[in-house]
C-alpha positions in Angstrom: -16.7 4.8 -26.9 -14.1 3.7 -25.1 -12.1 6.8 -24.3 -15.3 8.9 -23.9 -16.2 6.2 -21.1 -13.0 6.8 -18.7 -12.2 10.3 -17.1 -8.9 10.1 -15.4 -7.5 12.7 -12.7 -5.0 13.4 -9.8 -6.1 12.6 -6.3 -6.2 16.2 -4.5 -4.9 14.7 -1.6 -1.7 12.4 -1.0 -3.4 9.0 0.2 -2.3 6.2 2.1 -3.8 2.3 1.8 -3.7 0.4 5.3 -4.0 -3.5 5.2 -4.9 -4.9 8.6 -3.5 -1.5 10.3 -0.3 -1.8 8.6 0.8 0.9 5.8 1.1 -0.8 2.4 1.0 2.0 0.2 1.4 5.9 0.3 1.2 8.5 -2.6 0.7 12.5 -4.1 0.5 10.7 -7.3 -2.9 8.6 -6.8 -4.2 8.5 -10.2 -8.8 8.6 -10.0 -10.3 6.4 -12.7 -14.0 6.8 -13.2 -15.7 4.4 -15.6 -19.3 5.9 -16.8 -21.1 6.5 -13.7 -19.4 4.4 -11.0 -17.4 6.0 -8.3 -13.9 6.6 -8.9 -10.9 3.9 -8.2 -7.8 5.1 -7.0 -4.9 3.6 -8.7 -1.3 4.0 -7.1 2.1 4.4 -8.5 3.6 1.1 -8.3 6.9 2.8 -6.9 4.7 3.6 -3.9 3.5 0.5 -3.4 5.0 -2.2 -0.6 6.2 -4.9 -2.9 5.8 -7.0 0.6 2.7 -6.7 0.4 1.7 -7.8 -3.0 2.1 -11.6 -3.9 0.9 -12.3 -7.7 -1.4 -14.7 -8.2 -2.5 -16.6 -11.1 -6.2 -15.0 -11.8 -7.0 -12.4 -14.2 -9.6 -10.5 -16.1 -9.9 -8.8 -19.0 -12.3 -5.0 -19.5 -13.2 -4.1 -22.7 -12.4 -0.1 -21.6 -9.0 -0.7 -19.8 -7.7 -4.7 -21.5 -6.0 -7.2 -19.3 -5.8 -7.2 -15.4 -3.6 -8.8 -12.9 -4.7 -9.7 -9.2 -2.8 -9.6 -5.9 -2.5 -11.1 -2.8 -2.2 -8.5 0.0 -0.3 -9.2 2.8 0.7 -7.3 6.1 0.8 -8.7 9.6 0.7 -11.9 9.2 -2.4 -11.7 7.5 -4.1 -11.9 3.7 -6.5 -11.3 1.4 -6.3 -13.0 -2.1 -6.9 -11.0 -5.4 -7.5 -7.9 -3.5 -5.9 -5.6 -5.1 -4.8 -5.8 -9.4 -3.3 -3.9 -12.1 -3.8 -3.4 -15.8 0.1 -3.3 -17.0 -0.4 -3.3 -20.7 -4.0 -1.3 -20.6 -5.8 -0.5 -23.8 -4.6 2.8 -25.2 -7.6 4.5 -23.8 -6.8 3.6 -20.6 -2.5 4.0 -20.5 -2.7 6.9 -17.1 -3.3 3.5 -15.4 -0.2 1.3 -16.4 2.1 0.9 -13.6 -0.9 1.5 -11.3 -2.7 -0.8 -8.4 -5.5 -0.6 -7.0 -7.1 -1.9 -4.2 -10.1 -3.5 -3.8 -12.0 -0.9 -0.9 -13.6 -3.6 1.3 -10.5 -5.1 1.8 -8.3 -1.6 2.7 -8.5 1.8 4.6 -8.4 4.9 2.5 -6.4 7.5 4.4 -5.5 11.6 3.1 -2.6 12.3 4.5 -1.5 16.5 5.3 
C-alpha cells in the first residue's frame, strides 16, 4: 500500500520559500509529494536550502508511508519558528525521491514561482 499511496513529481515552476520576508530557500528542483488525497508538499533540495536558516532540533516523528522525520527551526531576521520545517533523511524505500529534501511547514512560509 505504501508505494501506491505517494505520487511524487517535479514542481513546474522554480519556487522560492520566504521566512519573515527574507529568502531561505530557492529551487527548479522542488520535488511535490502527495499522500492519498491531501494537497501536495513541496520538498526542496537540501543544496538549495539556507543552512542559516535551519537549526535542528531534537523532535521527531515517524510516518508509516515515508519512516522517520527530522524538524527545524527556521530562522531569518532575527526571528523564528521552531519545528517548522523537517526532513525524512533515511525515508522508507517507497518514499527515497524525498531524502535530502525539506519542507516547510506553509503557515509558517511564503510560496513564491519564480520566472
Amino acid at each position: 500500500m505504501a508505494a501506491s499511496r505517494l505520487t511524487f513529481e517535479i514542481a513546474p515552476k522554480r519556487t522560492r520559500v520566504l521566512f519573515r520576508g527574507v529568502a531561505i530557500a530557492e529551487s527548479s528542483a522542488v520535488m511535490l509529494l502527495t499522500e492519498g488525497a491531501s494537497p501536495p508538499v513541496r520538498y526542496f533540495p537540501r543544496q538549495d536550502v539556507d543552512p542559516a536558516a535551519l537549526d535542528r532540533t531534537a523532535h521527531s516523528s515517524r510516518c508509516p508511508w515515508k519512516g522517520e522525520a527530522s524538524y527545524f527551526t527556521l530562522q531569518a531576521g532575527g526571528e523564528q519558528v521552531v519545528n517548522a520545517a523537517w526532513s525524512y533523511e533515511k525515508p522508507i524505500e517507497a518514499a527515497a525521491p524525498i531524502a535530502g529534501h525539506i519542507a516547510f511547514y506553509p503557515q509558517h512560509v511564503t510560496f513564491e514561482t519564480v520566472d
